[in-house]
N, C-alpha and C positions, 0 to 999 in steps of 0.2 A: 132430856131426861124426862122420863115418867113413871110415873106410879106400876109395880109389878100387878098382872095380874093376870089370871087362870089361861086366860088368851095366850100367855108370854111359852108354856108346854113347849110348845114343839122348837122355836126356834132354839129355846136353854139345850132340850135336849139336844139338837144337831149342836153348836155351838161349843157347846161347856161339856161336852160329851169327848174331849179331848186330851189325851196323856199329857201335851206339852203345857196344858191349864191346870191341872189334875194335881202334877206331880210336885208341883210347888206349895200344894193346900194340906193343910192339918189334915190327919188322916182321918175326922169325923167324919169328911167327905165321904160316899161310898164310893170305892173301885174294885172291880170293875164298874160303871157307875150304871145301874139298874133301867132298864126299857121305861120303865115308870117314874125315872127320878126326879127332872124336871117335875112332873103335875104332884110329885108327893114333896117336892121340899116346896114348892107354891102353897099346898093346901095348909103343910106345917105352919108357915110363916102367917100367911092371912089366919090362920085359929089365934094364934100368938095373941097378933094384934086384937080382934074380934073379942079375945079373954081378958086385953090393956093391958097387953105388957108392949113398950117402946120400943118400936120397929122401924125405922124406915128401910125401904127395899126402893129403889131407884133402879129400870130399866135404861140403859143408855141406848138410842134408837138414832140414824143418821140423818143431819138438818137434810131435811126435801125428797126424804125416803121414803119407805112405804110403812114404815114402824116399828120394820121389826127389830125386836132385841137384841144386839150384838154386843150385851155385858152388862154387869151390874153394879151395883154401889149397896153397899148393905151397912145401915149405921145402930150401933144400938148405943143412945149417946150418956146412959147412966150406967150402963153396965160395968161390971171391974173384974172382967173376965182375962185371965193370961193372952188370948189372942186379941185385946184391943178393944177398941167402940165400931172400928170400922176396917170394911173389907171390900175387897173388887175382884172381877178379872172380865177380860173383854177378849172377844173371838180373835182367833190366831192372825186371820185375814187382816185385821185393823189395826194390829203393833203397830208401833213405830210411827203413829202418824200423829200422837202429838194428843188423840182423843179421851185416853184416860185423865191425864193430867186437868185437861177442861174442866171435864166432869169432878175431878177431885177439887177442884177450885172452888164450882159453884157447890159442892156438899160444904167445905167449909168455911164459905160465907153463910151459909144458910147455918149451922150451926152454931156460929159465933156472932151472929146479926141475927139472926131470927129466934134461937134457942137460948142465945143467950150463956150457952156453955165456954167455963174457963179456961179448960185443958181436955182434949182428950189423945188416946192411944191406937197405935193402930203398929201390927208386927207382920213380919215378912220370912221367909225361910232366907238363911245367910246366903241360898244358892240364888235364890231370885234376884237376880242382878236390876230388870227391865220395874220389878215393884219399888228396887229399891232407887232408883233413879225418881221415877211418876215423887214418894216421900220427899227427895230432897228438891224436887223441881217447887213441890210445891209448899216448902215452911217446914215440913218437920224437922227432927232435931232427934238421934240417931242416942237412945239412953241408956242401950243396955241389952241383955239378952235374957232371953228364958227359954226353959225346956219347952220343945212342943213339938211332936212325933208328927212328920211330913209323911205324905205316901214314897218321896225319893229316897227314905230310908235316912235324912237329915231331920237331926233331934232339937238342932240351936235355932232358933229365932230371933232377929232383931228385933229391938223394941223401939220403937219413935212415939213422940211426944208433939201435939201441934200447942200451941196455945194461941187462948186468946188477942193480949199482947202482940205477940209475934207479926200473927196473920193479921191486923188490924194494922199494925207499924206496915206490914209491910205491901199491903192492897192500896195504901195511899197513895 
């Protein structure tokens, strides 16, 4: 994992430029999603930061590869937003191989060891079966639902909970 940045354009856009990525995300996302998406949600997020508001953007990149971007991890770890502290999705090609999970590990050792944070949240479309596996694989704890309007035309969202505790008890 690395730091996102202005470079990352083109791969997000091929990549995340995807229905079967797409259709499981809060419908802030833009769909169809725009020739210029990628380099406008980069520029979004780095002003963000730039302004201090709490950002991490996490590029997942393949160990012994050329760098490029095949998925993200986006944490905002004070935030108390209905969709969670934290979010992901990783290129279609890469399912199933075990890689988000990874990556979801090291975001919340780095949270919970480095950050220092107690609990945080992170929600899923009910339909996301492959998001809601990567949660329970890794420590969360399944709390509840709330509204949140999908581009698949699903309204319910699962709510999961990591905590501190938990993830500490259970990395030993």
């Amino acid at each position: 994992m690395r730091p996102l940045a202005l470079s990352d354009a083109p791969a997000i856009q091929r990549h995340f430029n995807n229905w079967n990525i797409i259709q499981h995300l809060a419908s802030v996302v833009p769909w169809p999603y725009p020739e210029d998406g990628a380099e406008t949600f980069i520029k979004q997020e780095l002003e963000r930061v730039a302004a201090g508001e709490i950002i991490y953007n996490w590029m997942l990149v393949l160990r012994g590869g050329d760098g490029e971007a095949i998925g993200n991890i986006r944490l905002r770890p004070w935030s108390d937003s209905a969709k969670g502290n934290r979010g992901f999705w990783l290129a279609e090609r890469y399912w199933n191989q075990g890689l988000m999970s990874e990556a979801v590990s090291a975001v919340n050792d780095f949270v919970f060891r480095e950050l220092d944070v107690e609990v945080f949240y992170a929600c899923n479309a009910v339909t996301n079966e492959a998001s809601r596996r990567v949660k329970q694989k890794t420590g969360a704890e399944l709390v509840g639902y709330v509204e949140l309007a999908h581009h698949n035309g699903q309204t319910l969202a699962e709510r999961w909970r990591v905590t501190r505790e938990k993830w500490l008890r259970r990395a030993r």
